[in-house]
MARKOLTOR-224499 format. One record per residue (C-alpha): residue number from 1; x, y, z. Coordinates in nm, 3 decimals. Example, Ala and Ser with C-alpha at 12.3 -4.5 7.8 and 13.67 -1.06 7.14 Angstrom:
+-----+---------+---------+---------+
!   k !    east !   north !      up !
+-----+---------+---------+---------+
!   1 !   1.230 !  -0.450 !   0.780 !
!   2 !   1.367 !  -0.106 !   0.714 !
+-----+---------+---------+---------+
END
This chain:
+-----+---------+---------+---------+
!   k !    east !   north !      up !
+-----+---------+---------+---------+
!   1 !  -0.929 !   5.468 !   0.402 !
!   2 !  -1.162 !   5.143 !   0.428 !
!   3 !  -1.174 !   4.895 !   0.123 !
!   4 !  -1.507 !   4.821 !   0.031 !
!   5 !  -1.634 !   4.518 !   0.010 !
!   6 !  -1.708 !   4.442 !  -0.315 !
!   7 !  -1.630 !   4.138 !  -0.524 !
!   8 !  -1.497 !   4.177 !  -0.860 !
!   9 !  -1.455 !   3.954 !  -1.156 !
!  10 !  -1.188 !   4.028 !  -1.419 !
!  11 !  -1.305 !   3.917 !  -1.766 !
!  12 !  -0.943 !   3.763 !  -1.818 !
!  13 !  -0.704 !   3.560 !  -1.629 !
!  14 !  -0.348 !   3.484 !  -1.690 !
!  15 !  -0.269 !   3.290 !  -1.370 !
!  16 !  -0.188 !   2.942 !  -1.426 !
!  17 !  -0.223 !   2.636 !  -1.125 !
!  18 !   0.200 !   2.571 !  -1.134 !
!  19 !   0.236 !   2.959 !  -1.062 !
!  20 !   0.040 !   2.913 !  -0.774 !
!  21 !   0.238 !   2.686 !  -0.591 !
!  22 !   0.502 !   2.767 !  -0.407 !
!  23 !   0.866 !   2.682 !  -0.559 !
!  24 !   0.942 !   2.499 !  -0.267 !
!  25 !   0.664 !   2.355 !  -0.187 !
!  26 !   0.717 !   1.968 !  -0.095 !
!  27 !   0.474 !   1.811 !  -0.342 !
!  28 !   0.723 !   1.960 !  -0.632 !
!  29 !   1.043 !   1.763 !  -0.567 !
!  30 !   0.761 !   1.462 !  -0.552 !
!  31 !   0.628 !   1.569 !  -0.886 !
!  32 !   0.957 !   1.521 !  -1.057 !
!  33 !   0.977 !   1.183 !  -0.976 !
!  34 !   0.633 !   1.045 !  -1.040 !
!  35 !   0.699 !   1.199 !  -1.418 !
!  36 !   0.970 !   0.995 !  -1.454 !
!  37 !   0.863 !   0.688 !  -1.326 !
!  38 !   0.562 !   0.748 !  -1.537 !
!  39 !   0.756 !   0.794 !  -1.832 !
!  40 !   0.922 !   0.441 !  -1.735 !
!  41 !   0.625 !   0.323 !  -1.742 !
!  42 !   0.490 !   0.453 !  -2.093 !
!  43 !   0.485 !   0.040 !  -2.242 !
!  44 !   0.273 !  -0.087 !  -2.002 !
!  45 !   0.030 !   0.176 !  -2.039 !
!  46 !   0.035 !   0.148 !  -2.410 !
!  47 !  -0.005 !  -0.264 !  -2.338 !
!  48 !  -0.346 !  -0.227 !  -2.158 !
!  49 !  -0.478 !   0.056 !  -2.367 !
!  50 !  -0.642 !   0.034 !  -2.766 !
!  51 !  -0.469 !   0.198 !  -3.033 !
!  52 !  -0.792 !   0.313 !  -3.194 !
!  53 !  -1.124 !   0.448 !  -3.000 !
!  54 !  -1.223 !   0.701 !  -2.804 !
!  55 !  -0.958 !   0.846 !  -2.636 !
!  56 !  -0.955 !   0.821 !  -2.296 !
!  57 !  -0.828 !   0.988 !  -1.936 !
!  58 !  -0.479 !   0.933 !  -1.935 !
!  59 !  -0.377 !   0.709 !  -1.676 !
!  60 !  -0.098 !   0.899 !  -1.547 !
!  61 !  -0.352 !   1.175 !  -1.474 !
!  62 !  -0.540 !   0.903 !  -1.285 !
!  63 !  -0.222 !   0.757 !  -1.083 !
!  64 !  -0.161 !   1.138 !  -0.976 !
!  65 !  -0.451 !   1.159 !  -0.886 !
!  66 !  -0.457 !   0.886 !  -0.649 !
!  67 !  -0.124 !   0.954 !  -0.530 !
!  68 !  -0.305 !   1.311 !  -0.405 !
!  69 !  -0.559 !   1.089 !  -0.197 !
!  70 !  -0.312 !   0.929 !  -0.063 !
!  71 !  -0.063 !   1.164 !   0.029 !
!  72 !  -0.379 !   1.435 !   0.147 !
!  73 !  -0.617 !   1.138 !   0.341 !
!  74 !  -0.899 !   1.181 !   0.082 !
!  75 !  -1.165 !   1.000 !   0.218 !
!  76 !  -1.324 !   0.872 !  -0.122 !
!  77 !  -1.282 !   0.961 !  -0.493 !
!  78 !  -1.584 !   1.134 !  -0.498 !
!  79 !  -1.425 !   1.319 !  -0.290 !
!  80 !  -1.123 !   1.352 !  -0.473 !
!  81 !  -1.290 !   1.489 !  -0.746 !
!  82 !  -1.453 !   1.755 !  -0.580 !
!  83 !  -1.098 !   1.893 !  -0.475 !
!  84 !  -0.961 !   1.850 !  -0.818 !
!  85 !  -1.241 !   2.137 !  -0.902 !
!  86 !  -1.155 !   2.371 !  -0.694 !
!  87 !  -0.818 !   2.305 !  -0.503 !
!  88 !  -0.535 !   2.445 !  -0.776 !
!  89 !  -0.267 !   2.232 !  -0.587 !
!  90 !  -0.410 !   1.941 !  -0.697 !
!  91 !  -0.510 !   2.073 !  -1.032 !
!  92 !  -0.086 !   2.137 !  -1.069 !
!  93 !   0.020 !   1.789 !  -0.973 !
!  94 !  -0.247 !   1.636 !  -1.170 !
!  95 !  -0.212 !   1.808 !  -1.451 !
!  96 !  -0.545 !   1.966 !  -1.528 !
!  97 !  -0.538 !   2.330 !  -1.673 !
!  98 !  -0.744 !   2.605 !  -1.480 !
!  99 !  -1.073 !   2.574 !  -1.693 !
! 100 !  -1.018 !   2.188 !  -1.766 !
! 101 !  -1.282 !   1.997 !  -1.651 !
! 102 !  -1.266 !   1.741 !  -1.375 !
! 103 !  -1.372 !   1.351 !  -1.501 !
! 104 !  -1.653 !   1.181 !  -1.358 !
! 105 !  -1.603 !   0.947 !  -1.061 !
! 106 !  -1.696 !   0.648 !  -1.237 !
! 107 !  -1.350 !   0.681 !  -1.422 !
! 108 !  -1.193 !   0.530 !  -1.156 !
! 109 !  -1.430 !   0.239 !  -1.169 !
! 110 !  -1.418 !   0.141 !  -1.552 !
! 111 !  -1.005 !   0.173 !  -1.527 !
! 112 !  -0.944 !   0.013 !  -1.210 !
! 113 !  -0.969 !  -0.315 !  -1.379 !
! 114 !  -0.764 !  -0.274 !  -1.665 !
! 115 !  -0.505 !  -0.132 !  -1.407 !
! 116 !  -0.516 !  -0.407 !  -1.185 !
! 117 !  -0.466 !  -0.650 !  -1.495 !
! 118 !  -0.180 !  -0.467 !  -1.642 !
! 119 !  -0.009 !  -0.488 !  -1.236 !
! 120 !   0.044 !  -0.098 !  -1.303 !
! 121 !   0.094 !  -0.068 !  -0.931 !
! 122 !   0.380 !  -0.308 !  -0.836 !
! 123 !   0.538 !  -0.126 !  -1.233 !
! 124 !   0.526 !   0.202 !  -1.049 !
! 125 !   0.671 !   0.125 !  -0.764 !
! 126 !   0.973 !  -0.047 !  -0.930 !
! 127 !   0.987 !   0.262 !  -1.171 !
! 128 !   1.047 !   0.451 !  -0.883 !
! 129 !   1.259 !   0.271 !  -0.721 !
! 130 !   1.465 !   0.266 !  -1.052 !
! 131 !   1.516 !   0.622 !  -1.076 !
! 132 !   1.893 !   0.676 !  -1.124 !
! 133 !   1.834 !   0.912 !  -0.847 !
! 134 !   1.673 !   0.660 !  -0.587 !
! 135 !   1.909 !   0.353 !  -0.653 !
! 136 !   2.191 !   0.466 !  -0.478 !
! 137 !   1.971 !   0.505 !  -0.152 !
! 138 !   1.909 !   0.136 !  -0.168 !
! 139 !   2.067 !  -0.150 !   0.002 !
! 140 !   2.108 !  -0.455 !  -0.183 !
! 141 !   2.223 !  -0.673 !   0.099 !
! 142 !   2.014 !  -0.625 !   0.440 !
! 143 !   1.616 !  -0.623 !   0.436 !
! 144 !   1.320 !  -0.615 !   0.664 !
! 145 !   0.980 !  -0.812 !   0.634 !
! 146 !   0.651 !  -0.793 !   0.813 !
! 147 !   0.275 !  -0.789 !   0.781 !
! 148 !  -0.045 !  -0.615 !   0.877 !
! 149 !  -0.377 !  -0.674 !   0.885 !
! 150 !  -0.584 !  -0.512 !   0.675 !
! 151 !  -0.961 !  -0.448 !   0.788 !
! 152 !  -1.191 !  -0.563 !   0.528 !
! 153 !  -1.511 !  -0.355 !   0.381 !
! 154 !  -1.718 !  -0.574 !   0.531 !
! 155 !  -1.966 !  -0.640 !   0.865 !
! 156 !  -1.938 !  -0.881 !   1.098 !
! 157 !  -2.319 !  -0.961 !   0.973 !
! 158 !  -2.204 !  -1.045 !   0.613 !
! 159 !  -2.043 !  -1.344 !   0.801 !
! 160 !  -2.243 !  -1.594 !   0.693 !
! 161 !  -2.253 !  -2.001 !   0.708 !
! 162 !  -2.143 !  -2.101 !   0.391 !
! 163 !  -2.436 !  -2.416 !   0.343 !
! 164 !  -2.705 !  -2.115 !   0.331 !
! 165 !  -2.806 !  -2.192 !   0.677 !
! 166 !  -2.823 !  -1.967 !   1.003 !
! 167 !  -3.047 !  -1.675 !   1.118 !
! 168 !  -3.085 !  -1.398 !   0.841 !
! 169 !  -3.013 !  -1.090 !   1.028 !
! 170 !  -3.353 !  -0.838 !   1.129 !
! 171 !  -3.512 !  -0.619 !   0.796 !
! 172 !  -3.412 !  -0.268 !   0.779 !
! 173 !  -3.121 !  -0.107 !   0.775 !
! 174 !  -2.831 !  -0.203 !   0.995 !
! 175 !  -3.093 !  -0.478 !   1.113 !
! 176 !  -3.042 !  -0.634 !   1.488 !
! 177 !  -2.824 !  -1.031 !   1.478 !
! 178 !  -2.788 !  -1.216 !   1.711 !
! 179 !  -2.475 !  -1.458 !   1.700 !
! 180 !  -2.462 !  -1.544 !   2.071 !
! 181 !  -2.364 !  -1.914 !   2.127 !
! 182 !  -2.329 !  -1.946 !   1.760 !
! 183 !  -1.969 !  -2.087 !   1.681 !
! 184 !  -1.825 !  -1.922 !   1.297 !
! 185 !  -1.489 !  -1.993 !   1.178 !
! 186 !  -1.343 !  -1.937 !   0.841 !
! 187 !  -1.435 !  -2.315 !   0.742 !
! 188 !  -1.781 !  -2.296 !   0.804 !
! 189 !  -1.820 !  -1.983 !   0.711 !
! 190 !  -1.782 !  -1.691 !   0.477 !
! 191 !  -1.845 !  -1.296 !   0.424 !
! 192 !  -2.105 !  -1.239 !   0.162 !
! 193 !  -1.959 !  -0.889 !   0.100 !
! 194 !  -1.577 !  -0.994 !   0.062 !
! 195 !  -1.597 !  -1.340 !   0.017 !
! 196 !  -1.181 !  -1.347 !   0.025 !
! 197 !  -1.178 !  -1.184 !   0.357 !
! 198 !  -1.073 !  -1.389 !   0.673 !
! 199 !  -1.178 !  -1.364 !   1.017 !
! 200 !  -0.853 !  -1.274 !   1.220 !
! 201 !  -0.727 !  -1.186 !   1.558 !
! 202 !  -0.419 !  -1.004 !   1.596 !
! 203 !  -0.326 !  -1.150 !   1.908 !
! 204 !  -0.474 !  -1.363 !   2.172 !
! 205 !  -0.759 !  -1.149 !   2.424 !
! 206 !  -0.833 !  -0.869 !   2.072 !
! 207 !  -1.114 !  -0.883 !   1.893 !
! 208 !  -1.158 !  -1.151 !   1.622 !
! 209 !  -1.208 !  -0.892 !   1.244 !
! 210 !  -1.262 !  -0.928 !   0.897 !
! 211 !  -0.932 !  -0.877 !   0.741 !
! 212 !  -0.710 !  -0.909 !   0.439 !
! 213 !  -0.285 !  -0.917 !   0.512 !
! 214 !  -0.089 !  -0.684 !   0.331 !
! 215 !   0.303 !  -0.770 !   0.368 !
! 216 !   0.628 !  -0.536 !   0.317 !
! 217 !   0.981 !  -0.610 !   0.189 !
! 218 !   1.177 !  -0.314 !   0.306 !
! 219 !   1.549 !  -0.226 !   0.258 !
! 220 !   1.763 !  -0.166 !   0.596 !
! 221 !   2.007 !   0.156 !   0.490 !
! 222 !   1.673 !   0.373 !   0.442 !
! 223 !   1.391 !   0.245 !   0.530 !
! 224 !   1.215 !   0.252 !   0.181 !
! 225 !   0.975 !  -0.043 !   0.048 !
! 226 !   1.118 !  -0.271 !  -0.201 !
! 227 !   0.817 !  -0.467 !  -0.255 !
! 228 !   0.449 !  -0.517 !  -0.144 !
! 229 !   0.202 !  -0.799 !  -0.149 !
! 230 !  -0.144 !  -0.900 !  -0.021 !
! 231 !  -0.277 !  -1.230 !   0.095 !
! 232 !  -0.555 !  -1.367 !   0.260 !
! 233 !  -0.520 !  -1.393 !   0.593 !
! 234 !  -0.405 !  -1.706 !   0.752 !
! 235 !  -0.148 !  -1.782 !   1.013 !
! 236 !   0.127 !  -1.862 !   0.731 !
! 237 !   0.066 !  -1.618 !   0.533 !
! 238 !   0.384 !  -1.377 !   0.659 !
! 239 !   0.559 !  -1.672 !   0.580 !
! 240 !   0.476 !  -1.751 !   0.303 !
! 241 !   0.491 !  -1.424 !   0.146 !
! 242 !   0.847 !  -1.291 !   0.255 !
! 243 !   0.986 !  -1.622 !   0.037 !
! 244 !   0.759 !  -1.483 !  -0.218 !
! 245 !   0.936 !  -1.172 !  -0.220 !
! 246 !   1.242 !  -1.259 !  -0.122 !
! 247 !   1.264 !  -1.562 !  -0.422 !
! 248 !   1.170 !  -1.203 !  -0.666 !
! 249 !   1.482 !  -0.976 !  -0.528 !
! 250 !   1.763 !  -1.004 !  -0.831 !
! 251 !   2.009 !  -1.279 !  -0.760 !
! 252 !   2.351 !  -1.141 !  -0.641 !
! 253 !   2.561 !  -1.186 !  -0.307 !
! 254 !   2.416 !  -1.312 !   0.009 !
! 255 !   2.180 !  -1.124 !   0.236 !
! 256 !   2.007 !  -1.080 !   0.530 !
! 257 !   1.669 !  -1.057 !   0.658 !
! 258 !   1.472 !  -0.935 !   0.951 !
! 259 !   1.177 !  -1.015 !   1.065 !
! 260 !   0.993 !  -1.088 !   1.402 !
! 261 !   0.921 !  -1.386 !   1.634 !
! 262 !   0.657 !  -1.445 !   1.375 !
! 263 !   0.925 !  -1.591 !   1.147 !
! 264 !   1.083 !  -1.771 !   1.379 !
! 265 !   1.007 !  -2.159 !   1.241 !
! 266 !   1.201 !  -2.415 !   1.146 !
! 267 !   1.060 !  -2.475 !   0.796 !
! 268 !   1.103 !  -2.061 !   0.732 !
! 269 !   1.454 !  -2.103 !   0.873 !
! 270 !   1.545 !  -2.373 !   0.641 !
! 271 !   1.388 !  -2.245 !   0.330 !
! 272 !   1.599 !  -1.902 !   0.376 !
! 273 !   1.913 !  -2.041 !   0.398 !
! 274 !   1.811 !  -2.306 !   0.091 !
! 275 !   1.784 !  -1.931 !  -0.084 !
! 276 !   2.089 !  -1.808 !   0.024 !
! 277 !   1.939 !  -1.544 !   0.313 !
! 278 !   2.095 !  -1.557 !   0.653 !
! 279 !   1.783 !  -1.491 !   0.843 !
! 280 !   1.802 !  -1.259 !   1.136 !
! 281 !   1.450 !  -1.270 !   1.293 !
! 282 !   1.421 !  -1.280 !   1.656 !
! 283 !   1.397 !  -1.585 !   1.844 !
! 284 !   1.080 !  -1.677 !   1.999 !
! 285 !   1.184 !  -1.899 !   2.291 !
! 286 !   0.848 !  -1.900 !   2.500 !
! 287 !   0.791 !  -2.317 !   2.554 !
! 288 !   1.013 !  -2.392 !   2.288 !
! 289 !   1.365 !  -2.356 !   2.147 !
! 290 !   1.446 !  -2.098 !   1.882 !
! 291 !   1.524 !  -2.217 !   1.482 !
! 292 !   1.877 !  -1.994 !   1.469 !
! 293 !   2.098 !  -2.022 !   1.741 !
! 294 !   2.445 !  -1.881 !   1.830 !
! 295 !   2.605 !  -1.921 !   1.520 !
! 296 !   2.347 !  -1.655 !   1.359 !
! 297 !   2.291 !  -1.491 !   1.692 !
! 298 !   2.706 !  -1.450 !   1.789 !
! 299 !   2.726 !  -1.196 !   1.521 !
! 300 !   2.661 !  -0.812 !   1.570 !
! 301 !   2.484 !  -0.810 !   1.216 !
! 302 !   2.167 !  -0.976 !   1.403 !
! 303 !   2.129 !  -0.762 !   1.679 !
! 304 !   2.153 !  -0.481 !   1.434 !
! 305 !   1.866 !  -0.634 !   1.194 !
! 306 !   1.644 !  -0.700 !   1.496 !
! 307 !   1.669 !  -0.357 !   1.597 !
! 308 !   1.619 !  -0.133 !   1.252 !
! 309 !   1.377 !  -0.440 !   1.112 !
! 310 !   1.126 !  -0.241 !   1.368 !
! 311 !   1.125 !   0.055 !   1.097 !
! 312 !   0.917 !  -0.142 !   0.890 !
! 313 !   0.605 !  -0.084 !   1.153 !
! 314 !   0.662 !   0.354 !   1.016 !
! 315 !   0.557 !   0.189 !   0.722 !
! 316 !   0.263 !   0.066 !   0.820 !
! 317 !   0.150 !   0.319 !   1.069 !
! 318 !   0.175 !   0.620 !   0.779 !
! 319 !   0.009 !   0.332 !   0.541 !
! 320 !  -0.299 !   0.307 !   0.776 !
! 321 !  -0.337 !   0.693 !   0.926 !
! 322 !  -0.238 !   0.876 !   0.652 !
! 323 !  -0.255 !   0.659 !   0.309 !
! 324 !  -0.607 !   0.548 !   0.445 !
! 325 !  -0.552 !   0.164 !   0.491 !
! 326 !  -0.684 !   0.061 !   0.813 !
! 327 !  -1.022 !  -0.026 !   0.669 !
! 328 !  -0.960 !  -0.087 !   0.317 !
! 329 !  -1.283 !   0.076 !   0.068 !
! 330 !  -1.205 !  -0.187 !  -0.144 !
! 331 !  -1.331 !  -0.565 !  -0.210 !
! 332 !  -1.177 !  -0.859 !  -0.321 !
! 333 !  -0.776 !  -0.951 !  -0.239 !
! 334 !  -0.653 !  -0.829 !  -0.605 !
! 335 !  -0.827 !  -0.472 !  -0.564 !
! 336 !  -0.686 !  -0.441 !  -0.190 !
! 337 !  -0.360 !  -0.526 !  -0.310 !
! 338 !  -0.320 !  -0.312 !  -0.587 !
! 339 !  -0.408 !  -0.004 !  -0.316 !
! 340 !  -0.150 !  -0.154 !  -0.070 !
! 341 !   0.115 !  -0.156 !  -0.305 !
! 342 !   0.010 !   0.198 !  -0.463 !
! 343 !   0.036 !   0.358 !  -0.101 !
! 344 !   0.310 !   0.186 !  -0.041 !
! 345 !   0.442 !   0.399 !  -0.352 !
! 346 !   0.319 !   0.702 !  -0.201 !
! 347 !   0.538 !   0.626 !   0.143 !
! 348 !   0.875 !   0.579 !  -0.074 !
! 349 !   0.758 !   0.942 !  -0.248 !
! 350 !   0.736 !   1.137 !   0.084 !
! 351 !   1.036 !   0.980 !   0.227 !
! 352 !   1.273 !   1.005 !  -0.102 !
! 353 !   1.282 !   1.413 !  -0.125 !
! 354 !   1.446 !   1.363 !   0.212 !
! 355 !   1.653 !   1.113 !   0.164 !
! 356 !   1.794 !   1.308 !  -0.148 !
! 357 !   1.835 !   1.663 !   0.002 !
! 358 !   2.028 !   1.519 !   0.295 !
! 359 !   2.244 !   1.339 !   0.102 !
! 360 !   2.322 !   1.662 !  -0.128 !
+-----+---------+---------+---------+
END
C-alpha cells in the first residue's frame, strides 16, 4: 500500500542533537578533546571576562564554533550561523540545545578582540597539545619549520602611494586603474585596506600579491604543530620567526631542526647553534657555498630531517583548502594570526583521533 504524502508535526519531541549523531562519528573523539583543553583553559577565560554584567556567550561555545568552520570550510560566520540553526551536528558539538537559539553574527565581532588580547588561540593550542593523551605523540628532540604566504583581504587597487599622491582609481564600483609604467614597492607604498599587508612574490616569474606570512613549528615523530606565528611579510621573516619559536620550546637536551634552502644563511646557521639546535636545512649551493657542511651533512639524522621536514607543506595545504586560509577574511597581522594559529588547532584535532587509535 502507498504512503501518503502528508507531513505531520508531533506536538512533542524527545530527540536530543547528541542522539543524533552517530557514536562513531569522527567529530566525537574530537569533541572530547576540545572539552578538555577548554577546561585547561577555564583561567584565561575568566582573565578577559567581568565578574559582574550581563552575562555573555560563552566563549567555549564560540571556539567550537569556529573550530566547525574550520573543520566544515564555512565560508563566513554568517554563514556559520545559519548552519548552527538548522544543522543538529553542529548544534551537538557546539553545545546548543534543540530549541536554543543561535547568537547574532556580530558576536563574533565584539569578542574577537577581547580574544585576540587574552592570546586565547596560541592557549588552546598548547592546551591541546598538553592533553596527557597527546604528549606522548610528541617529539621533544627533532622539528620542522616553514612559512606561507598568506593572501591578504585586500585589492591590488588599495595599493596606494603612501605621500597621498597617484591616480585615484575610476568612480563606481570595482572602478577601472590604471598602474601601467607606474613603479610601487612596499616603501613607497601602502594598502589602504590592510595597511600591514606586504606586496610579495613567491618566487621569481609569479605574480607579485598582497600577503601576510604565517609560519609553523612542527614536531618530526607525527607531524603535529607545536607552534604558529604570523609576520609581515619580508624576505627574513622565516628567519626570523623559527628563532622566535624555537628560543619559546622548553629548554632540555639538544635538537634538531629542518627547514628548507630558505634557511640556509650564515647568520641563521650561527644563531641555531648559539641556541643549542643542530640545524638540518638543506643546502642551497646555487652561486654560492652552503652555511653547514659535512660535519652536519655526514650524519644520517640530516638526510632524514630534510626528507620528513617536507610534511610540514600537509600542514599548510589542509590550512589553505580546507581551514580556509588562502585568502585570509581578516585585516590587520594580529587578527590573521590569531586565525592561523586557531586552524592550525583545528589540523592537530583531525590528525590526533588518528594518531591515538593507531597507537591503541
Amino acid at each position: 500500500m502507498r504512503g501518503s504524502d502528508r507531513q505531520t508535526d508531533k506536538l512533542f519531541s524527545y530527540a536530543s542533537p547528541e542522539s543524533l549523531v552517530p557514536q562513531d562519528h569522527p567529530l566525537r573523539a574530537i569533541r572530547l578533546l576540545v572539552n578538555a583543553a577548554l577546561d585547561r583553559l577555564w583561567p584565561a577565560f575568566a582573565a578577559i571576562y567581568a565578574d559582574t554584567g550581563r552575562p555573555s556567550i560563552p566563549p567555549e561555545k564560540l571556539l567550537r564554533a569556529l573550530l566547525l568552520q574550520a573543520l566544515f570550510t564555512v565560508r563566513s560566520e554568517r554563514q556559520l550561523m545559519q548552519q548552527l540553526t538548522y544543522n543538529m551536528l553542529f548544534r551537538w558539538f557546539v553545545g546548543l540545545a534543540m530549541d536554543a537559539p543561535v547568537w547574532d553574527v556580530t558576536v563574533f565581532t565584539k569578542n574577537r578582540d577581547r580574544l585576540l588580547e587574552g592570546d586565547i588561540a596560541r592557549g588552546f593550542l598548547a592546551a591541546i597539545l598538553a592533553d596527557p593523551q597527546v604528549a606522548p605523540l610528541l617529539s621533544a628532540e627533532h622539528f620542522s619549520v616553514d612559512g606561507t604566504l598568506i593572501e591578504a583581504w585586500a585589492s591590488m587597487k588599495s595599493f596606494r602611494p603612501k605621500d597621498g599622491g597617484g591616480e585615484p582609481p575610476a568612480p563606481g564600483r570595482n572602478g577601472e586603474r590604471d598602474f601601467h609604467g607606474e613603479k610601487r614597492s612596499n616603501d613607497t607604498h601602502a594598502s589602504t585596506t590592510d595597511p600591514d599587508a606586504r606586496l610579495f612574490r613567491k618566487a621569481a616569474g609569479q605574480a607579485s600579491k598582497l600577503c601576510h606570512m604565517g609560519h609553523v613549528l612542527m614536531e618530526n615523530r607525527n607531524g603535529l604543530v607545536v607552534d604558529a606565528i604570523t609576520t609581515i611579510a619580508t624576505g627574513t621573516a622565516e628567519r626570523e620567526a623559527a628563532i622566535a619559536m624555537v628560543g619559546d620550546l622548553p629548554d632540555g637536551e639538544r635538537i634538531t631542526l629542518g627547514g628548507d634552502k630558505a634557511y640556509d644563511t650564515r647568520d641563521f646557521v650561527a644563531e641555531m647553534r648559539r641556541l643549542g639546535v643542530t640545524p638540518h636545512v638543506s643546502q642551497n649551493t646555487k652561486g654560492r657555498r652552503s652555511a653547514i657542511d659535512g660535519r652536519t651533512t655526514r650524519h644520517a639524522g640530516h638526510a632524514t630531517s630534510v626528507r620528513i621536514r617536507k610534511r610540514i607543506e600537509e600542514v599548510f595545504g589542509w590550512m589553505k583548502t580546507i581551514g580556509g586560509l588562502r585568502k585570509t577574511r581578516h585585516r590587520g597581522t594580529p587578527r590573521v594570526g590569531w586565525m592561523f594559529t586557531f586552524v592550525a588547532t583545528a589540523y592537530n584535532l583531525v590528525r590526533i583521533p588518528k594518531l591515538l587509535a593507531g597507537a591503541a
